[in-house]
Each structure stands twice: as structure tokens, then as C-alpha cells.
C-alpha positions as CSV (number, residue, x, y, z in Angstrom):
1,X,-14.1,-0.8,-10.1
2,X,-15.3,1.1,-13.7
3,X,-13.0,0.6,-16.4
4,X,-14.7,3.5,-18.1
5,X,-12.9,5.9,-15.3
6,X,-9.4,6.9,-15.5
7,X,-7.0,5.8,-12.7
8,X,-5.3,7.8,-10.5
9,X,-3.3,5.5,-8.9
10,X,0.7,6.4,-9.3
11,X,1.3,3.7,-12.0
12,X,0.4,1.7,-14.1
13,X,-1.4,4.9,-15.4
14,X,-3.7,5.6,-18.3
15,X,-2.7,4.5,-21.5
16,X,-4.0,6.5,-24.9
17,X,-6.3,4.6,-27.2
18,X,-3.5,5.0,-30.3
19,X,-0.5,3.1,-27.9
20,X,-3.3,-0.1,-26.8
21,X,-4.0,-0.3,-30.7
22,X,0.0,-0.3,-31.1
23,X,0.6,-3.0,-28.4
24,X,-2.4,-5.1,-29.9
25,X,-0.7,-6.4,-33.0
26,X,-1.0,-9.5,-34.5
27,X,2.1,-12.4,-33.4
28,X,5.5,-11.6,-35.5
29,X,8.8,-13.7,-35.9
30,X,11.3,-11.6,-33.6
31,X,13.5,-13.3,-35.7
32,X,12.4,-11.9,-38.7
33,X,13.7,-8.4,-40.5
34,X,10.2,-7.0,-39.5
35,X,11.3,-6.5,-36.0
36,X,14.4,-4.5,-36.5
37,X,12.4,-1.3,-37.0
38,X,10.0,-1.7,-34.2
39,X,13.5,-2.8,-31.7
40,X,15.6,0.5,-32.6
41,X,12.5,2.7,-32.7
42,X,12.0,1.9,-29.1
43,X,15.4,2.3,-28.0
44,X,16.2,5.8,-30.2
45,X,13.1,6.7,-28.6
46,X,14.0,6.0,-24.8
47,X,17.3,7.9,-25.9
48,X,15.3,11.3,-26.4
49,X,13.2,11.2,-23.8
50,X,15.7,10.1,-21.2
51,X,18.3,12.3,-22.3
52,X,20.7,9.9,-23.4
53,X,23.5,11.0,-25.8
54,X,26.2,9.0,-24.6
55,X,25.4,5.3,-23.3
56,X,23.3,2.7,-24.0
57,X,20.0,1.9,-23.6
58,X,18.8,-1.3,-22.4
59,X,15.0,-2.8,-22.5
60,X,14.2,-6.1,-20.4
61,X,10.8,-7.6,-20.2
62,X,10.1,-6.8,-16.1
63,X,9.0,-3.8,-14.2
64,X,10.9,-1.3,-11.8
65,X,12.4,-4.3,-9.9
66,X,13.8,-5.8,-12.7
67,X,15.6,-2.4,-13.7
68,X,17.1,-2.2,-10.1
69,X,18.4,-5.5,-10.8
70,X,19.6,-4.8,-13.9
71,X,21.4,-1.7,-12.5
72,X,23.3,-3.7,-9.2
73,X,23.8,-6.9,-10.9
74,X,25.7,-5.1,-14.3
75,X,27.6,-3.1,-12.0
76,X,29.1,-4.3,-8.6
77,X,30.8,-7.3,-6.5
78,X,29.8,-9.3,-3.6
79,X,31.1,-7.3,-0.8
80,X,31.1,-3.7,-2.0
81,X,29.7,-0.7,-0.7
82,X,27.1,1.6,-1.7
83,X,25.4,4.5,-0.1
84,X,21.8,4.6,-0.3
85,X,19.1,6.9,1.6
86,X,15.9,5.0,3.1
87,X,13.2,7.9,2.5
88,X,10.3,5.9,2.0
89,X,9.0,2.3,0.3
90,X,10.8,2.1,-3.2
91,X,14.3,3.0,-1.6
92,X,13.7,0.7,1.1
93,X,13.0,-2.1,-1.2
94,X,16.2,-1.1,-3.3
95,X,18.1,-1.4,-0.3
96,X,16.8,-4.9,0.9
97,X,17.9,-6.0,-2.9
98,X,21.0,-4.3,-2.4
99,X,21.3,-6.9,0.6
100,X,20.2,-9.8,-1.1
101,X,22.8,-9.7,-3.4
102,X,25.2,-9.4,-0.7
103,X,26.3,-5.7,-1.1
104,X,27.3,-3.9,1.9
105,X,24.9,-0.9,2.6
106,X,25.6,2.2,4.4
107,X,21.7,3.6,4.7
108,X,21.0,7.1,5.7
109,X,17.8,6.6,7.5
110,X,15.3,10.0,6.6
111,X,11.5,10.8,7.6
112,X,9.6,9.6,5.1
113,X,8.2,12.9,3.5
114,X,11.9,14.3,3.4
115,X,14.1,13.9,0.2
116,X,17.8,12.4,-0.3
117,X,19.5,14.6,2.2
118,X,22.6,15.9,0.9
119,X,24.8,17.1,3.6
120,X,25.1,14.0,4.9
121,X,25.5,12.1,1.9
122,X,28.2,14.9,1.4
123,X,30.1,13.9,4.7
124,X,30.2,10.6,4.5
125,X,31.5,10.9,1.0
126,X,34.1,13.2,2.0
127,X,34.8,10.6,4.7
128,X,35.2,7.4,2.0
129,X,39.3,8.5,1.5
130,X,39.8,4.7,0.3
131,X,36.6,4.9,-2.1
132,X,35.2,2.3,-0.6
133,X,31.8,3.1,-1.5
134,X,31.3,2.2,-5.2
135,X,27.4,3.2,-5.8
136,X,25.1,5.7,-4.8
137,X,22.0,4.3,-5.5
138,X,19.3,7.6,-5.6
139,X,15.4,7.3,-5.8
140,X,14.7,10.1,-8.0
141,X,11.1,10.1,-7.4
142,X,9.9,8.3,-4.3
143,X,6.3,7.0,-5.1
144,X,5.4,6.4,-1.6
145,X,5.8,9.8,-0.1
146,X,5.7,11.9,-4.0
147,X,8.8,13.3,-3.0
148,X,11.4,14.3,-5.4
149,X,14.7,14.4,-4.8
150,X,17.6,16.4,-6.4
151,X,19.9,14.3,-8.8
152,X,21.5,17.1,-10.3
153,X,22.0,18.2,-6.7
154,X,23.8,15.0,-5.5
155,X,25.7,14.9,-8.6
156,X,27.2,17.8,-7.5
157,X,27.8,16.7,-4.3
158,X,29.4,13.7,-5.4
159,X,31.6,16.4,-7.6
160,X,32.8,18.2,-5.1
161,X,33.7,15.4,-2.8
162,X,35.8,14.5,-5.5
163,X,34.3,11.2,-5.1
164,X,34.0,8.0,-8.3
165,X,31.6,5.7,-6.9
166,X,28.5,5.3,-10.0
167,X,25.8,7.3,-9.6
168,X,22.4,4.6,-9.6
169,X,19.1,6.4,-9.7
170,X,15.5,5.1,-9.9
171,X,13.6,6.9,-12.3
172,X,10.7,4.8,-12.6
173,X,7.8,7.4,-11.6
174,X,9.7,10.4,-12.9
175,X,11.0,9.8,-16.4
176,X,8.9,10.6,-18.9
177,X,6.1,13.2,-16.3
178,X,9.3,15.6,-14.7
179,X,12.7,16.6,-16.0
180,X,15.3,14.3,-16.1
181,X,18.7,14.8,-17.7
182,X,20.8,11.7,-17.9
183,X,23.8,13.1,-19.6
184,X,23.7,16.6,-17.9
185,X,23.4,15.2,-14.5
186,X,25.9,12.5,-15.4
187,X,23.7,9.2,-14.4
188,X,25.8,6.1,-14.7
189,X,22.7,3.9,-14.7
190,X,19.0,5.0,-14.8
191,X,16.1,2.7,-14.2
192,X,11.9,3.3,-15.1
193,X,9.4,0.9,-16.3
194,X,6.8,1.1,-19.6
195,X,3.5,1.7,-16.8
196,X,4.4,5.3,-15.5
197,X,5.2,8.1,-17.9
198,X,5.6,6.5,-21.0
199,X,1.9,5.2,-20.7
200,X,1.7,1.7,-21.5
201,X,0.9,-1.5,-19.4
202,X,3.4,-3.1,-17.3
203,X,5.8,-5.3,-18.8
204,X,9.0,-3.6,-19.5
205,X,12.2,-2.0,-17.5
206,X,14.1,0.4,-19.4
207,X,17.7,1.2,-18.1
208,X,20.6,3.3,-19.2
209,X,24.1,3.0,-19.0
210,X,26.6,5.3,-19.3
211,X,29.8,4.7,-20.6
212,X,31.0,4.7,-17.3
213,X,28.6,2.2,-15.9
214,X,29.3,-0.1,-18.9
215,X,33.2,0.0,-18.1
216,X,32.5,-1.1,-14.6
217,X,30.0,-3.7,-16.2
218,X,33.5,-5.6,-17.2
219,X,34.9,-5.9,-14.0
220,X,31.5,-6.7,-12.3
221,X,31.2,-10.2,-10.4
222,X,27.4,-10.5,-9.3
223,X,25.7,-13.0,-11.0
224,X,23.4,-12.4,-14.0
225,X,21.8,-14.3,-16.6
226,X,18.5,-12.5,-17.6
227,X,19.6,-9.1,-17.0
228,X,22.6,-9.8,-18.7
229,X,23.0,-6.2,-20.8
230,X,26.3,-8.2,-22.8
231,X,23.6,-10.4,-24.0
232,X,20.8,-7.6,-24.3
233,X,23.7,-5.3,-26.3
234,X,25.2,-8.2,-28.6
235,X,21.7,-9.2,-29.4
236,X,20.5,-5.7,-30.0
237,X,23.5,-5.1,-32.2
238,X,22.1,-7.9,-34.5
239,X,18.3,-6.4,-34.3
240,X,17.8,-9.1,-32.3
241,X,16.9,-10.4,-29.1
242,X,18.4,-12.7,-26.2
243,X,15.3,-14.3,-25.8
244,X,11.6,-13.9,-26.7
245,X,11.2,-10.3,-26.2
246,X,7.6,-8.6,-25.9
247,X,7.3,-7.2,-29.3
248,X,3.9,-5.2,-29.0
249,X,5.1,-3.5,-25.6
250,X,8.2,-2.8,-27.8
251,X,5.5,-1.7,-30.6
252,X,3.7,0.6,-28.0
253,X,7.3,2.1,-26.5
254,X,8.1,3.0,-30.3
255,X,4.8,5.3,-30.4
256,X,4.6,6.7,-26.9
257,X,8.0,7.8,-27.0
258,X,7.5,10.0,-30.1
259,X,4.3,10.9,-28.5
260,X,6.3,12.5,-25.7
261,X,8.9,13.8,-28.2
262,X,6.3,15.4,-30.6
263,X,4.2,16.8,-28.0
264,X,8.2,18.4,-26.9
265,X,9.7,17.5,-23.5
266,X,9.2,20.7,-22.0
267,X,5.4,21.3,-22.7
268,X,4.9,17.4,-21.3
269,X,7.0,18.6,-18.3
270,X,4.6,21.8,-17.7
271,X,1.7,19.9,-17.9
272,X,2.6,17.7,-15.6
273,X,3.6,20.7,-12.9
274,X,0.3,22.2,-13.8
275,X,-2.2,19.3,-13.1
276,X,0.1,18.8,-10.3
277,X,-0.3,22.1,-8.6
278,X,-4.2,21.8,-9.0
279,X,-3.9,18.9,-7.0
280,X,-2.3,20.8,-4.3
281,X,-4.4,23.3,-4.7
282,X,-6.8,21.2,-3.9
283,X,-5.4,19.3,-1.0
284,X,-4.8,23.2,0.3
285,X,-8.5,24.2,-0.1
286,X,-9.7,20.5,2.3
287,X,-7.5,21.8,4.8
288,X,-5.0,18.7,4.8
289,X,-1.1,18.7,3.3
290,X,1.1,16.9,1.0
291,X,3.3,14.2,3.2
292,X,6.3,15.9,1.1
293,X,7.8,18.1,3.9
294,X,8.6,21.1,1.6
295,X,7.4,22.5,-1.8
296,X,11.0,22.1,-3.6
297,X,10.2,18.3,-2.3
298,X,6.7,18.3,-4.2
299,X,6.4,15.8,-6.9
300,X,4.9,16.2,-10.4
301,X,4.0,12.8,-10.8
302,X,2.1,11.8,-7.9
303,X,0.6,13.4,-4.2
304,X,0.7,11.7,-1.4
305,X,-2.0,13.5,1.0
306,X,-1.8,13.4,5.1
307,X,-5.6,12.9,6.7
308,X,-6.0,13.8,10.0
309,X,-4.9,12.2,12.9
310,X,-6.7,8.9,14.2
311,X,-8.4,8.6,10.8
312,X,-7.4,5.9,8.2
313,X,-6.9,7.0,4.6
314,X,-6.9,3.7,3.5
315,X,-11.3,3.8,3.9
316,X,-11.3,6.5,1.4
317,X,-9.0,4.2,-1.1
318,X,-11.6,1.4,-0.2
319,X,-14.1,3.8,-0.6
320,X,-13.6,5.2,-3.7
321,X,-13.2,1.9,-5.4
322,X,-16.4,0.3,-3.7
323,X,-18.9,3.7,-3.9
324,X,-17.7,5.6,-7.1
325,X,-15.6,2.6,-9.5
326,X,-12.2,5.0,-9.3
327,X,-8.7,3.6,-8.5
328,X,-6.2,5.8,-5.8
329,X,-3.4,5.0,-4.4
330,X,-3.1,3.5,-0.2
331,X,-0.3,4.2,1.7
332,X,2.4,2.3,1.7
333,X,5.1,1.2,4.6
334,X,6.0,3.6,7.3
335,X,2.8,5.4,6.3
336,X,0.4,3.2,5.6
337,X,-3.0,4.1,6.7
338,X,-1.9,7.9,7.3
339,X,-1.4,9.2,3.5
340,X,-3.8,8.2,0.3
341,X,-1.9,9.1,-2.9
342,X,-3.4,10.6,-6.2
343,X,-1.2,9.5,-9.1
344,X,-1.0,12.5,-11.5
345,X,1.1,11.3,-14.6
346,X,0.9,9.9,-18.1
347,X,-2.5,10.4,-20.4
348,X,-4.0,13.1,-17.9
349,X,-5.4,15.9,-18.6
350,X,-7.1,19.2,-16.4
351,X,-11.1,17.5,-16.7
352,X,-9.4,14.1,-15.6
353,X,-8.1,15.7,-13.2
354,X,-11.0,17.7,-11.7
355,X,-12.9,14.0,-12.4
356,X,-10.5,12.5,-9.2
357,X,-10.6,15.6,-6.8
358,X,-14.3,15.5,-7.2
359,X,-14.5,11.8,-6.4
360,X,-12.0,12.3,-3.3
361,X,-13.9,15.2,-2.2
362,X,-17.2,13.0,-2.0
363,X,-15.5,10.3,-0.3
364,X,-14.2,12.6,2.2
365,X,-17.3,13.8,2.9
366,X,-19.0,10.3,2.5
367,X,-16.6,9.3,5.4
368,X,-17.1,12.4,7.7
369,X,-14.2,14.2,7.2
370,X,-14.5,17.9,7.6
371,X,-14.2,18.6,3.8
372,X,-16.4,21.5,2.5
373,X,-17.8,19.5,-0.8
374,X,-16.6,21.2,-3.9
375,X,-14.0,23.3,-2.1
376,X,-10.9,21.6,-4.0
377,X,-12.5,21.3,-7.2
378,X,-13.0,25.1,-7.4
379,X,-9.4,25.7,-6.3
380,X,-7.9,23.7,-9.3
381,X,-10.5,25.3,-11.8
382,X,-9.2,28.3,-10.7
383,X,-5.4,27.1,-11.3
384,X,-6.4,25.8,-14.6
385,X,-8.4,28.3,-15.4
386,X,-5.6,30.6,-15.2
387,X,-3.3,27.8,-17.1
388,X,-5.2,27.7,-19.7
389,X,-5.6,31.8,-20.2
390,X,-2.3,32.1,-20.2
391,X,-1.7,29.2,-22.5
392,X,-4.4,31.1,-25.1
393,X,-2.4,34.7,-24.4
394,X,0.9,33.0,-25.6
395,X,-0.9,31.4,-28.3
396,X,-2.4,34.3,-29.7
């Protein structure tokens, strides 16, 4: 594997030279006054680009996992409900948690390649007259599959089902590459991690809490000691932390944060959508399809690409690593060996882009699939191409 080529795996993703010279600083005191400004710059940044006006925002040193953790733990009893759909490997792996921790788990069991399906979660909360189910625990972005699913959607659902159970979401491959609007869509907790969209290595899980989620956090009766947010918030309070906390990640968070926020939400968001539909322009051009069922289902943050039938897309993973030094995603769970992923989120640009479809294309072709070489490299130039004319027109 070359460490001079970017990655295109679905997390941990690039990370720019000016946030690795922000996480490479020299040991502080965390107990010192020169950590107060690098704590609250990381959490007023996590507040803008997660949308957070009223809440809290909460930074452990784990990944993903650790934020689902945080969210269950802060939030429910032994022995209650929650509603959760199993649409492909991260939701799955929330929902065994869910289990560990002795939560009863009404799972809504969908093809992976299909999103949260609401209907059903409408009927059943319709159904729940004694609120018995206190959670709905949502995978915004499912990694495995890249297939989004519509929050502000099941928000609404929830709405109209007149239903109060808290409102969980995983948000760990979408915040920060696609829209997300924690107030708006009235998230009790949100969960992502410092490796996807904010760009830096792994090391960090970044939740919110709404007021709402910190009011059940009270009543709350599964254990917690680490992802204790009464310790996180008293310490935080004091500029402090409950224990040793990773100050250059925190460093790093502070600047990629106002990275996102200067470079403004909404032109991060379309240039995400726009390396993204190269992609599947690409994918398009070889003949083959996104395992996303739909194009309202199509993720901005990573593709998850069907090969044909009998052949394993885990070669062309091996492959790619082995013949050309680049890093893309396998399949995962239910369809392992029948999807490879290209992770399109954080540093990336259009020429990074073009980089991986050219290095998939070979390996295609390497591996005698019936790929014409250079067919989905020409059809993203022509996407970006177009982007970028249009970007100029608006310009000028």
C-alpha cells in the first residue's frame, strides 16, 4: 500500500496537511489554562457544523462505537424498548449493542441496499398506544450499503404518530460530507467520529444531546462510567476534562471544523454530491449499479458498487492494494464479496477523484471484467467538466 496515494476507503479518510500539523503538537498540561481555548474551540465548532443551537455537545476519546454507547447508555433502562431498522452492517451492530445492554429491540429487518423504511416504522409507532418504545435509533448514513436514509422524514413520522420516544441517529459517515440538521430535524442524540467528514485520524466520538435527551439522561439507569456525559459536562464546564483527554485530536477538531465552516456548509455539501455523482457516473459508464436501491437512497459520502454475479469484489479490493498501492473499501456482512465501496468524503477533490476510478477501472480490467478501460473516467470528466463551467459562470 502507497502512502503517497489518497484513500478511498469510507473512513478514516484523507486528512489535510494544515489539520496533521494541528494534531502534531508538542505535550500540554490539560490542566493548564492553555487548554481551555483549544476544548471550547472544538466543541463551538462541532456546534456549527452539526447544527446544534440547543443541546450539548459532547467529545469522548473512541470512535463510532463509542458514540453509540454514549447515546444508549446516557439515555435508557434495562428493559426498554426501542425501534431500530437492520439495513445493513453499522445498524446491525447498533442493534447487537442495543442487546448487550439488555434493551428490548423491536428490528425491522430491510434488504440491504434499501433505506429506513418508514411506513412501517409509522405503523408500529401508531401501534405503541402505551409508549412503550422509548428510542428510535436511526442510521443516517449506512456505510455498508451508501445508503442514506431520511431523518427529517422519520422525524415526521414520529410527529404525526404523535409518538415521544428519543429520536437516536448515527451520523458517523454523514456529518460533516451531507446535510444534516440537528435542531431542524429535532435529533435527541447524534453520534459521528473525528475519521470521516471532519478529516482527522480516528480517535474521537462526538455526540449531541438535545435538551430532551439530557432530561431523559436523569432518569437513565444503564450503567456508565466512561461515557458518563455528567462527568464530560461538569468537567467541560470547568475547561476541563474527566480524564486525560486527546488534546491534539481536540487541536485538529478546533481547525477542521472552521475549515468546514469557512469553506460554508452548503458549498462542502455540493461538493460532496458532485464528486459523488461522478462516481456514479462512472459506475453507470462500466455497466454495473450502486447497491443503493434508488437514487433518493444514493449516498454522498460513499458508493457501494454491485459486480456481476459469481464474481468476487473483494479481488479487486485485494487487487488494488497489491497491483496499484490504493486503499477501497470490501464488502461488508450480508454483502460481502458482492459490493466493493469507494469512500468519497472529507479532503477529496475532482483529480482525486478521477485518480480512484482510474485505478478501479484497471483492476476491473486486470481481473477480466467486461469494463471498457477509460469508460468511467471520461464519464466523470464530463460531470466535472460541466461542474466546474458552471462553477466559473457563477463566478464570473
Amino acid at each position: 500500500m502507497s502512502l503517497q496515494n489518497p484513500v478511498f476507503i469510507p473512513g478514516p479518510t484523507n486528512i489535510p496537511e494544515a489539520i496533521r500539523k494541528a494534531c502534531d503538537m508538542p505535550t500540554m498540561d490539560h490542566r493548564s489554562p492553555a487548554f481551555a481555548p483549544i476544548l471550547q474551540a472544538a466543541l463551538a465548532g462541532c456546534r456549527g457544523v452539526m447544527k446544534v443551537a440547543h443541546g450539548e455537545i459532547f467529545i469522548f476519546p473512541a470512535t463510532g462505537t463509542g458514540g453509540w454507547e454514549t447515546a444508549i447508555s446516557n439515555t435508557l433502562s434495562a428493559g426498554d424498548t426501542v425501534l431500530a431498522a437492520r439495513n445493513g452492517m453499522f445498524s446491525d451492530r447498533w442493534i447487537k449493542m442495543c442487546r448487550r445492554f439488555g434493551l428490548e429491540v423491536i428490528q425491522v429487518d430491510v434488504t440491504w441496499g434499501e433505506g429506513i423504511p418508514l411506513p412501517r416504522f409509522a405503523e408500529l409507532l401508531r401501534e405503541d398506544k402505551a409508549g412503550r418504545i422509548k428510542a428510535v435509533l436511526a442510521t443516517h448514513n449506512e456505510t455498508a450499503t451508501g445508503v442514506v436514509s431520511d431523518i427529517a422524514g422519520l422525524r415526521r413520522v414520529m410527529d404525526e404518530a404523535g409518538h415521544d420516544a428519543l429520536l437516536l441517529v448515527d451520523g458517523v459517515s454523514s456529518i460533516g460530507s451531507m446535510p444534516f440538521e440537528f435542531d431542524d430535524w429535532r435529533v435527541d442524540v447524534a453520534v459521528t467520529g473525528s475519521q470521516k467528514g471532519f478529516m482527522l485520524p480516528p480517535g474521537l466520538a462526538i455526540t449531541a444531546f438535545s435538551d430532551k435527551a439530557l432530561a431523559a439522561s436523569r432518569d437513565a439507569k444503564l450503567p456508565r462510567n466512561f461515557f458518563n456525559i455528567d462527568d464530560m459536562r461538569a468537567t467541560n464546564a470547568a475547561n476541563g476534562y474527566p480524564y486525560t483527554p486527546l488534546v491534539g485530536l481536540l487541536n485538529g477538531l478546533a481547525l477542521s471544523s472552521r475549515m468546514l465552516l469557512d469553506e460554508g456548509l452548503d458549498n462542502v455539501f455540493a461538493r460532496h454530491a458532485r464528486i459523488a455523482n461522478g462516481v456514479r457516473a462512472a459506475v453507470a459508464a462500466w455497466g454495473l449499479a450502486p447497491c443503493a436501491a434508488a437514487p433518493e437512497l444514493y449516498s454522498n459520502s460513499v458508493t457501494a458498487i454491485r459486480v456481476p454475479h459469481g464474481f468476487d469484489a473483494a479481488r479487486i479490493v485485494t487487487h488494488a492494494a497489491e497491483r496499484y498501492g490504493m486503499a477501497f473499501g470490501a464488502g461488508l456482512g450480508d454483502v460481502a464479496g458482492q459490493v466493493f465501496r469507494i469512500g468519497h468524503l472529507g479532503m477529496l477533490t475532482d483529480a482525486m477523484a478521477l485518480s480512484g476510478l482510474a485505478v478501479a477501472e484497471m483492476c476491473m480490467v486486470d481481473l477480466g471484467l467486461d469494463i471498457h478501460l477509460g469508460a468511467g473516467v471520461a464519464a466523470a470528466q464530463a460531470l466535472y467538466r460541466h461542474g466546474s463551467a458552471q462553477m466559473k459562470e457563477a463566478a464570473d
